[in-house]
Residue frames as a rotation matrix with the C-alpha (Angstrom) as fourth column:
UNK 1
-0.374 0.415 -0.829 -75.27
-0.268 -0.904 -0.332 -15.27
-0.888 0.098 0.450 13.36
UNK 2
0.269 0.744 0.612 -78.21
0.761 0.225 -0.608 -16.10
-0.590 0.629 -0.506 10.93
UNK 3
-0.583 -0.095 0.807 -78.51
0.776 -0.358 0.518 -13.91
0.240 0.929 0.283 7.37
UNK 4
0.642 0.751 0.156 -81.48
0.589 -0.613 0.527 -11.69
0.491 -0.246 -0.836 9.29
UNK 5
0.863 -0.176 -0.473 -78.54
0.476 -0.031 0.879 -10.91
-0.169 -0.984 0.057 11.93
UNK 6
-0.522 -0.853 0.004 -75.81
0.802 -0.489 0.344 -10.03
-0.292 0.183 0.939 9.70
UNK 7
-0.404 0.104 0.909 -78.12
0.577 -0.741 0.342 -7.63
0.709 0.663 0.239 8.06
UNK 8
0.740 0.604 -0.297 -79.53
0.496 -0.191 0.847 -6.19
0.455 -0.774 -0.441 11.34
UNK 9
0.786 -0.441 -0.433 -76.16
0.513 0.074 0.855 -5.63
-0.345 -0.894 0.284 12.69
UNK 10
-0.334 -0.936 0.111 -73.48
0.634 -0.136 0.761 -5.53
-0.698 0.324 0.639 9.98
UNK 11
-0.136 0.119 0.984 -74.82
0.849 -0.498 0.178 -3.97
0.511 0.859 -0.033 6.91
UNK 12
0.753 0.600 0.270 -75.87
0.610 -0.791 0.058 -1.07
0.248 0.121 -0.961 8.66
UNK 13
0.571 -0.629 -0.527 -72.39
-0.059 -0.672 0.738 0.20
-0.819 -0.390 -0.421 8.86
UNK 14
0.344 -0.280 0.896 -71.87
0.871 0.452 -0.193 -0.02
-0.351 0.847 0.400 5.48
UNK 15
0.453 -0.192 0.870 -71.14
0.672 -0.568 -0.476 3.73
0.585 0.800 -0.128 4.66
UNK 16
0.952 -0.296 0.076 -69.01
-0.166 -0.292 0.942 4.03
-0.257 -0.909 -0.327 7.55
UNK 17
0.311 -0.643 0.700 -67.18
0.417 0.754 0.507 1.16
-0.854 0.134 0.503 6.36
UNK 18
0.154 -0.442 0.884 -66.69
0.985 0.003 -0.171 2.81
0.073 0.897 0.436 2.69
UNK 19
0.950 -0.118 0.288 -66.33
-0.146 -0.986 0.078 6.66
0.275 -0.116 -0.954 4.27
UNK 20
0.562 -0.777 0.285 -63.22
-0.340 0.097 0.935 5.33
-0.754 -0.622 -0.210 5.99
UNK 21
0.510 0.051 0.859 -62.68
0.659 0.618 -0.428 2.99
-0.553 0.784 0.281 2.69
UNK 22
0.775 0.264 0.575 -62.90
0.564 -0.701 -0.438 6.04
0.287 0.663 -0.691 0.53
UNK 23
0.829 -0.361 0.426 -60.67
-0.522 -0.772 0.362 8.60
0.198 -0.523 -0.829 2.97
UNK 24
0.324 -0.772 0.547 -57.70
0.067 0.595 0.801 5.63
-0.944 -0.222 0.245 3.00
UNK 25
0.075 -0.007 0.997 -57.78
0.759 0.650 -0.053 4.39
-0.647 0.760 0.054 -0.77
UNK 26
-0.469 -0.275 -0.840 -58.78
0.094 -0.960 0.262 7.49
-0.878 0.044 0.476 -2.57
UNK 27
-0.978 -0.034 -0.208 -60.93
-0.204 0.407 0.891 5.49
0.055 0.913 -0.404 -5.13
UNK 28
-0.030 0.988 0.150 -64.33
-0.999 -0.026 -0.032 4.80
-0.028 -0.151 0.988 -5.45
UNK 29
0.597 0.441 -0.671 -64.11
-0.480 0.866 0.141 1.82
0.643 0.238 0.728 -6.91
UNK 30
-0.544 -0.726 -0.421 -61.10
0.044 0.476 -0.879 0.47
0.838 -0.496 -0.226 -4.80
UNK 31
-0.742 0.178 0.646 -63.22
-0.658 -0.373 -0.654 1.76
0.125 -0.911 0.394 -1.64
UNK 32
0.482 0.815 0.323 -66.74
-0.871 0.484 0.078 0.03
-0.093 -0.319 0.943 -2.29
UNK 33
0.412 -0.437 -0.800 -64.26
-0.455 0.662 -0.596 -3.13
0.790 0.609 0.074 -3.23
UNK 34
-0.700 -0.713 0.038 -62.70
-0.167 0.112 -0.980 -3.16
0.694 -0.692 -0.198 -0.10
UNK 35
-0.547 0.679 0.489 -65.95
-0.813 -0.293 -0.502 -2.55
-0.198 -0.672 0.713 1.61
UNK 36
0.374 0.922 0.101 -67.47
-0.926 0.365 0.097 -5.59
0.053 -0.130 0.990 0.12
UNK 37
-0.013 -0.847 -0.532 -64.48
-0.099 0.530 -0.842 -7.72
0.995 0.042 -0.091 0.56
UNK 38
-0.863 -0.375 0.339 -64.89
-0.381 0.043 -0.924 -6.94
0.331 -0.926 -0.180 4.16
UNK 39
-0.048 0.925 0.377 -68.11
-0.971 0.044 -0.233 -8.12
-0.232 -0.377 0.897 4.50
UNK 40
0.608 -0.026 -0.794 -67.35
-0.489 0.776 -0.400 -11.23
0.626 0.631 0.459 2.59
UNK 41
-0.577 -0.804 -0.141 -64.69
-0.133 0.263 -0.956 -11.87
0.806 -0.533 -0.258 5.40
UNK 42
-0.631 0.575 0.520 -67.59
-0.707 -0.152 -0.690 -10.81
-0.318 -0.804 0.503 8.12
UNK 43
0.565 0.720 -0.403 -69.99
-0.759 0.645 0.088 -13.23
0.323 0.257 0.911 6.15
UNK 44
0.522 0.105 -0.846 -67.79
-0.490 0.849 -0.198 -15.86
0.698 0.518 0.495 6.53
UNK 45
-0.862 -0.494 -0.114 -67.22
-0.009 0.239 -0.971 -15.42
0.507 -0.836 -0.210 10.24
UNK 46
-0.136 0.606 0.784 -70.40
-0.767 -0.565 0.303 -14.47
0.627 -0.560 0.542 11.25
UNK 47
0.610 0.175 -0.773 -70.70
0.372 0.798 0.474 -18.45
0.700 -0.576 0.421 13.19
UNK 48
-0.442 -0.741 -0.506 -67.75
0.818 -0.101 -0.566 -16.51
0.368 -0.664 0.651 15.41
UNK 49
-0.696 0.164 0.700 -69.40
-0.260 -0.965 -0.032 -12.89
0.670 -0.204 0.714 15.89
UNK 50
-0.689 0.283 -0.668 -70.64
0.722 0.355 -0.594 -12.46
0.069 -0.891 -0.448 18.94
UNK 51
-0.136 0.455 0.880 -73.56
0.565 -0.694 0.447 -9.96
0.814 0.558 -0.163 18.53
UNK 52
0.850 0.395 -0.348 -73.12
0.526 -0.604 0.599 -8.40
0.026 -0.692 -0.721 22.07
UNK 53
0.009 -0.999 0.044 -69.76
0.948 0.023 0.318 -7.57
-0.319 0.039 0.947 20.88
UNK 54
-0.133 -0.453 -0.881 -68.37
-0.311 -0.825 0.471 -4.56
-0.941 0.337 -0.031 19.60
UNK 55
0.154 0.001 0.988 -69.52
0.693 0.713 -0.108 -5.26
-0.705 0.701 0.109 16.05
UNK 56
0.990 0.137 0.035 -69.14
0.126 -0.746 -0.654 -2.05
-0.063 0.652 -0.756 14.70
UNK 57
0.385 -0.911 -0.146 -65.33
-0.867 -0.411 0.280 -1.87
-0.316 0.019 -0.949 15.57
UNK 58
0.019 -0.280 0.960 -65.03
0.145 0.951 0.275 -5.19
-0.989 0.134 0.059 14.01
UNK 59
0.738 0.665 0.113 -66.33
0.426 -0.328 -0.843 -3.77
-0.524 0.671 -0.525 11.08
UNK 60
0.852 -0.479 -0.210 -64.28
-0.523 -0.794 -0.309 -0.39
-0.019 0.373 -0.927 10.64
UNK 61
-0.119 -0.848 0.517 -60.65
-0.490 0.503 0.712 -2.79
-0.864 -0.169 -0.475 12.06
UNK 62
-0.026 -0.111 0.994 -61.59
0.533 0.839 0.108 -5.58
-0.846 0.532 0.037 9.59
UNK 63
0.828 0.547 -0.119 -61.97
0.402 -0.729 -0.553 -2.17
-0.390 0.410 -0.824 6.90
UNK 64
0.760 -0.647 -0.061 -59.12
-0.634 -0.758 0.155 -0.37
-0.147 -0.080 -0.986 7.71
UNK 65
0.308 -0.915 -0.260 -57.06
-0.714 -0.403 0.572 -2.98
-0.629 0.010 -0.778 7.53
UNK 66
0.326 0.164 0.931 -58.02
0.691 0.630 -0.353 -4.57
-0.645 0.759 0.092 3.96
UNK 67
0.974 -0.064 -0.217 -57.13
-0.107 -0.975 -0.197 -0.76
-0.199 0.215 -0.956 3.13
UNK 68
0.401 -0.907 0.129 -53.93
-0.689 -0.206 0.695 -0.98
-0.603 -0.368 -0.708 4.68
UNK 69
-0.146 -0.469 0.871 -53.12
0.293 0.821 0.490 -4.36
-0.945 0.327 0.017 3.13
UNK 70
0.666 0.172 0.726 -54.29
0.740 -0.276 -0.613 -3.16
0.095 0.945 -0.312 -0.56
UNK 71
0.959 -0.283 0.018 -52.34
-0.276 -0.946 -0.173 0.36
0.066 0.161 -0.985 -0.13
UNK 72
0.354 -0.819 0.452 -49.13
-0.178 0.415 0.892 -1.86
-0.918 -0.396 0.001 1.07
UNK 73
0.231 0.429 0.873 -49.41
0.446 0.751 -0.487 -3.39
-0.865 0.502 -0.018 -2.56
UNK 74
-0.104 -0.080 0.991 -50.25
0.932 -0.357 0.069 -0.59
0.348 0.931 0.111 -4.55
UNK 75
-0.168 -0.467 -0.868 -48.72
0.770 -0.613 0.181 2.58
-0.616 -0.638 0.462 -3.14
UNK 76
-0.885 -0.225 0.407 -49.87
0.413 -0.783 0.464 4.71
0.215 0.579 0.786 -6.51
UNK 77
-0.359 0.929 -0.090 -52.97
0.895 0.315 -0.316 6.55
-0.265 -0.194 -0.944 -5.59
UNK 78
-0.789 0.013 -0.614 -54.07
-0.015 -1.000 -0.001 9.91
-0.614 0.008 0.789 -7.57
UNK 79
-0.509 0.860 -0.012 -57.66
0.702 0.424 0.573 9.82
0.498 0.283 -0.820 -7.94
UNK 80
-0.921 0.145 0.362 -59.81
-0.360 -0.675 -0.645 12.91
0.151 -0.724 0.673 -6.65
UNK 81
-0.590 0.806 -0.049 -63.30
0.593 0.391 -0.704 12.44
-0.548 -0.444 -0.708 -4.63
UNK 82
-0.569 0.551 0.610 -66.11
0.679 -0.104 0.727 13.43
0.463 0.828 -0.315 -6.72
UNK 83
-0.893 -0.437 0.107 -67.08
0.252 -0.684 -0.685 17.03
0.373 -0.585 0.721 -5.36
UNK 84
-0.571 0.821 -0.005 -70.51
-0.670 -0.462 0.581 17.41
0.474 0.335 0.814 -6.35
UNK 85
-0.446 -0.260 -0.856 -70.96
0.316 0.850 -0.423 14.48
0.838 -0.459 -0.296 -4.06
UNK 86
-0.338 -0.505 -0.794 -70.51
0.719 0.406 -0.564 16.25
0.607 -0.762 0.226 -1.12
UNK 87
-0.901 -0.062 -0.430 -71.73
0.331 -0.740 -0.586 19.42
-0.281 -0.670 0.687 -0.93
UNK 88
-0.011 1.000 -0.003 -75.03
0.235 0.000 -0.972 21.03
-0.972 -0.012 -0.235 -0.22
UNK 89
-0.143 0.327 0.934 -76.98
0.942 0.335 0.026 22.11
-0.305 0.883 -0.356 -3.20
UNK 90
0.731 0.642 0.231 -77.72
0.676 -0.725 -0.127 25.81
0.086 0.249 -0.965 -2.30
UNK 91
-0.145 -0.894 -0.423 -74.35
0.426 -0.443 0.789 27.00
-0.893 -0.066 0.445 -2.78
UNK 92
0.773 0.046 -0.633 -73.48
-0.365 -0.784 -0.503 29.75
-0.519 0.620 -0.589 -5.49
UNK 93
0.724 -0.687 -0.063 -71.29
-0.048 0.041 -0.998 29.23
0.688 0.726 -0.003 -8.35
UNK 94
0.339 -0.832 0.439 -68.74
-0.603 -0.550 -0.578 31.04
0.722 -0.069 -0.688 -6.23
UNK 95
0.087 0.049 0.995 -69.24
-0.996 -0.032 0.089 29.80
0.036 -0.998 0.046 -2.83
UNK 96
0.914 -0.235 0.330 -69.29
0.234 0.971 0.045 25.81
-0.331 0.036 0.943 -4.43
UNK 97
0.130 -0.987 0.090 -65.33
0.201 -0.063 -0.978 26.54
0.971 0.145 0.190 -6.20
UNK 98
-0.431 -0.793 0.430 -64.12
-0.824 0.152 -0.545 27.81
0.367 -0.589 -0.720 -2.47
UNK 99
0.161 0.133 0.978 -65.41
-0.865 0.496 0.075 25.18
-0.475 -0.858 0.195 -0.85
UNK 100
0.994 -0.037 0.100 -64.15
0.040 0.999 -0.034 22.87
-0.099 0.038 0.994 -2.90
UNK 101
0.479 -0.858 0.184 -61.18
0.134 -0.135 -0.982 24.33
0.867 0.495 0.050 -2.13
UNK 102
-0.232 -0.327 0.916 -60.79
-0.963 -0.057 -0.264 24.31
0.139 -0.943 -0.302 1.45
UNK 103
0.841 0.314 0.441 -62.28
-0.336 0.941 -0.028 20.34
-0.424 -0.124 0.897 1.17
UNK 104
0.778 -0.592 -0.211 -59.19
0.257 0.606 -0.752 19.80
0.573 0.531 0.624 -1.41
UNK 105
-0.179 -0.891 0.417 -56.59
-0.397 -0.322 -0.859 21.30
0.900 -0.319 -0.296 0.94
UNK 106
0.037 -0.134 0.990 -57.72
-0.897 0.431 0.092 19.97
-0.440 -0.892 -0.104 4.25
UNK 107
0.945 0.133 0.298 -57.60
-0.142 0.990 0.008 16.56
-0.294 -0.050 0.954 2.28
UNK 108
0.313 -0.912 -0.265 -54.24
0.057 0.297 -0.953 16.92
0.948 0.284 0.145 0.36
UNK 109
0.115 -0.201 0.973 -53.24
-0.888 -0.459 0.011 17.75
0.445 -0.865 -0.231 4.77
UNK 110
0.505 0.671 0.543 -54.54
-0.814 0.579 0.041 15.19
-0.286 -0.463 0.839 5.64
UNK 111
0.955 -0.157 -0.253 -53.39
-0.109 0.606 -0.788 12.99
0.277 0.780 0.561 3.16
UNK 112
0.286 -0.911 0.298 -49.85
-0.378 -0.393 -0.838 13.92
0.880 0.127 -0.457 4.29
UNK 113
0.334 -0.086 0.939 -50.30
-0.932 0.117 0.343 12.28
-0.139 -0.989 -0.041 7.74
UNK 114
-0.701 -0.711 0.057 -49.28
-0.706 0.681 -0.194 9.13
0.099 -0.176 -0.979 9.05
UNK 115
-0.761 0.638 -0.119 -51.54
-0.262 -0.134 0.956 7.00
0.594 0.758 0.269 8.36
UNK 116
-0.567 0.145 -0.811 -52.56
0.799 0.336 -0.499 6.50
0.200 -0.930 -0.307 12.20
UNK 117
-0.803 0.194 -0.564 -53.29
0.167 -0.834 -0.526 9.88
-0.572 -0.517 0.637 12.40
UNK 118
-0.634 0.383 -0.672 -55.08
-0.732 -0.016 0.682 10.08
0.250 0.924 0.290 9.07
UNK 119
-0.555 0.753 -0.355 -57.78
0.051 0.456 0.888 7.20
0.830 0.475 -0.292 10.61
UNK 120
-0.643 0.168 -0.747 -57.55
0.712 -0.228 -0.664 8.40
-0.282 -0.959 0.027 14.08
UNK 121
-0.901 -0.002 -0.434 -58.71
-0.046 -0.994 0.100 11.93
-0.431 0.110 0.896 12.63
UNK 122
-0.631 0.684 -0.367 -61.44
-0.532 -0.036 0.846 10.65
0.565 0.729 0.386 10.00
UNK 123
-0.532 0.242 -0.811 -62.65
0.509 0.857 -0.078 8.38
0.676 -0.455 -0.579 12.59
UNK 124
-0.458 0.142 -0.878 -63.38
0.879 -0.079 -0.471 10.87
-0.136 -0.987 -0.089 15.24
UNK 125
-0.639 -0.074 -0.766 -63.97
-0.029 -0.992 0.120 13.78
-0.769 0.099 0.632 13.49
UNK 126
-0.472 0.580 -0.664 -66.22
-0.855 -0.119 0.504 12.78
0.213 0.806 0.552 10.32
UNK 127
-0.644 0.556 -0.526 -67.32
0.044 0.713 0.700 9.86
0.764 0.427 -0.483 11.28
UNK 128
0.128 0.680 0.722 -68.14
-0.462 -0.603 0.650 10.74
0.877 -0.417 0.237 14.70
UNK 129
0.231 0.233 -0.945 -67.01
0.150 0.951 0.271 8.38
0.961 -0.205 0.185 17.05
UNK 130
0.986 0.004 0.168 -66.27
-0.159 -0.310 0.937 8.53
0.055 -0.951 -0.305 20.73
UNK 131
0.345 -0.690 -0.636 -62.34
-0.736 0.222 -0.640 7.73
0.583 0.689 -0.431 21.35
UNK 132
-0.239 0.198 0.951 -63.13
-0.651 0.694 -0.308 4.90
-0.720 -0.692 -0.037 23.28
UNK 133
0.624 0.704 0.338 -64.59
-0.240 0.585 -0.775 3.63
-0.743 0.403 0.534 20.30
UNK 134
0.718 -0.603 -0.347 -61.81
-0.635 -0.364 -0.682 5.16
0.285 0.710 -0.644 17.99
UNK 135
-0.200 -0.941 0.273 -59.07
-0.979 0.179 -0.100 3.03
0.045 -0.287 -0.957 20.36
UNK 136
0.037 0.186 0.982 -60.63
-0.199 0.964 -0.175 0.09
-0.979 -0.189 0.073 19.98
UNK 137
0.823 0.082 0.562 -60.31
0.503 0.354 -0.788 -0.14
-0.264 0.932 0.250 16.19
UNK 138
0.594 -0.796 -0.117 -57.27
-0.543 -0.289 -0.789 1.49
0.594 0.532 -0.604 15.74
UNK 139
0.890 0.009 -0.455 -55.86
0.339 0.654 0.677 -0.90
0.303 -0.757 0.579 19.53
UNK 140
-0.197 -0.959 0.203 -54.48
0.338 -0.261 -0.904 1.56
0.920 -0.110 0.375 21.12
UNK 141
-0.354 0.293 -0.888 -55.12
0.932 0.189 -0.309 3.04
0.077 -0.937 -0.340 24.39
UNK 142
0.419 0.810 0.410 -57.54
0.900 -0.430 -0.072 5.84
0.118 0.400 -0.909 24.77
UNK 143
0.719 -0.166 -0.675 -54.99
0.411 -0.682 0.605 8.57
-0.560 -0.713 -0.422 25.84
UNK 144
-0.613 -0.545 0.572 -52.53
0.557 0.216 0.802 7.56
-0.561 0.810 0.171 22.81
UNK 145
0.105 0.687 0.719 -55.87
0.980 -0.194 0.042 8.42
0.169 0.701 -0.693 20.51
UNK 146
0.526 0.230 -0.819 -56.02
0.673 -0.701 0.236 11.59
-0.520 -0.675 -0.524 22.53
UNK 147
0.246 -0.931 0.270 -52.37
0.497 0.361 0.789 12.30
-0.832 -0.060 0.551 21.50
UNK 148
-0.413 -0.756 0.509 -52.66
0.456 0.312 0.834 11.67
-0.789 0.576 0.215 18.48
UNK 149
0.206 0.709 0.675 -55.82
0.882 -0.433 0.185 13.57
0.423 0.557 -0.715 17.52
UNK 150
0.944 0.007 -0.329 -54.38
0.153 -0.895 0.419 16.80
-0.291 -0.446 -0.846 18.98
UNK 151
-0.309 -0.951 -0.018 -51.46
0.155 -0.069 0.986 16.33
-0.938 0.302 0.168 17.01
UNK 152
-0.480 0.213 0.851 -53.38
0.877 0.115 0.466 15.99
0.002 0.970 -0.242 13.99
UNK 153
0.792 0.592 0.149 -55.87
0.600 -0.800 -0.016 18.91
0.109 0.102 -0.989 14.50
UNK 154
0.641 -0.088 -0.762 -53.24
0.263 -0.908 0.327 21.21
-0.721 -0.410 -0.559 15.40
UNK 155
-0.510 -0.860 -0.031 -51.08
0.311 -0.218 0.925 20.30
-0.802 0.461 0.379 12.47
UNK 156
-0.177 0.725 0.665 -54.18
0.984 0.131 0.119 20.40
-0.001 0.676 -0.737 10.08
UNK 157
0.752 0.196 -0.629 -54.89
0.571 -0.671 0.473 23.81
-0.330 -0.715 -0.616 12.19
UNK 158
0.282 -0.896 -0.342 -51.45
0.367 -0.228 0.902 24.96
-0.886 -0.380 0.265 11.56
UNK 159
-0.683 -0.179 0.708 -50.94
0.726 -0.058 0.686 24.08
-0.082 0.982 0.170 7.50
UNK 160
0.366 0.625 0.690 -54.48
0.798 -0.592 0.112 26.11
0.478 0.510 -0.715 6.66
UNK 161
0.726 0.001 -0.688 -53.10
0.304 -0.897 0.320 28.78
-0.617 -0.441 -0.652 8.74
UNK 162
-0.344 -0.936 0.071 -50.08
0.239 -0.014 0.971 28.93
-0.908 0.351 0.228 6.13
UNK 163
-0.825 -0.017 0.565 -51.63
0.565 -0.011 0.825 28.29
-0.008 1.000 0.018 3.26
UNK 164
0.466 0.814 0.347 -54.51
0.775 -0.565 0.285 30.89
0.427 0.136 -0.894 4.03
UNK 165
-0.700 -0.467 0.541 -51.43
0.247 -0.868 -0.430 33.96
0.670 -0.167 0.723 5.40
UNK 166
0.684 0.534 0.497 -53.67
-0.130 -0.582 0.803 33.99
0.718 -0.614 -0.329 8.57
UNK 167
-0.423 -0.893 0.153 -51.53
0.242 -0.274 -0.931 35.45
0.873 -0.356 0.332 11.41
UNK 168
0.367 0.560 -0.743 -52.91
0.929 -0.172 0.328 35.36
0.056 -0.810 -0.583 15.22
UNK 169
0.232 -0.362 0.903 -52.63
-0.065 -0.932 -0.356 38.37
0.970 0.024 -0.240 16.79
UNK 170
-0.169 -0.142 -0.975 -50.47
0.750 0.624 -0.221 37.80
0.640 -0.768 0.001 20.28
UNK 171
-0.489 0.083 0.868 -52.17
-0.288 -0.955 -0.071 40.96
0.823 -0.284 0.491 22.14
């Protein structure tokens, strides 16, 4: 794979590669670090990449676990995500404070998972993938993923139902 080819292929999962980055670490800078660390690893395979491969789940795998290997390391992380980031612009005063308050509680949730569940979940669910795509970078078997995203949503599902006193009604 030629320098046209990595950029054709690889770069364009670059803000996949640091959404996942970002949603492990909890840092900017530690995320885009990791993110160009992995590419530096993909640059210097690219004579192996096979470009009908799976090159995106090379990507997010060779990501996730530069994450994993950096969080192993250094286990302090208490850094929030920069809110104003994220959300639209035509929010009210009011309406931007809850919503960065339902964004900081479904992440401190989150946060609280295992950390399978916690890339199974960001994987499929913000980043979009399929979980065909999701079990191939996490190498498990698509029914496991299943599993394990329906464990996560329902505990995620569960906590906001606590911490927001909402109460089904069983009629």
């Amino acid at each position: 794979m030629e320098l046209n080819d990595f950029k054709y292929y690889i770069i364009p999962f670059k803000n996949m590669m640091y959404r996942l980055a970002l949603r492990l670490l909890k840092n900017k800078e530690d995320a885009e670090d990791a993110v160009q660390e992995a590419f530096m690893k993909l640059w210097l395979k690219r004579y192996e990449l096979k470009i009908e491969g799976n090159l995106q789940a090379l990507a997010m795998i060779t990501t996730k676990n530069l994450c994993l290997d950096k969080l192993k390391g250094n286990r302090k992380q208490i850094i929030s995500l920069d809110d104003d980031d994220i959300l639209p612009d035509n929010l009210t005063p009011h309406a931007r404070l809850e919503e960065i308050d339902i964004r900081n509680r479904i992440e401190a949730i989150i946060d609280a998972f295992p950390e399978q569940q916690k890339i199974i979940i960001h994987l499929r669910d913000i980043e979009g993938l399929s979980n065909d795509e999701v079990a191939e970078i996490v190498k498990m078997n698509k029914n496991a993923v299943k599993v394990a995203l329906s464990r996560a949503r329902t505990r995620l599902k569960n906590e906001l139902a606590k911490q927001f006193n909402y109460i089904k009604n069983e009629n």
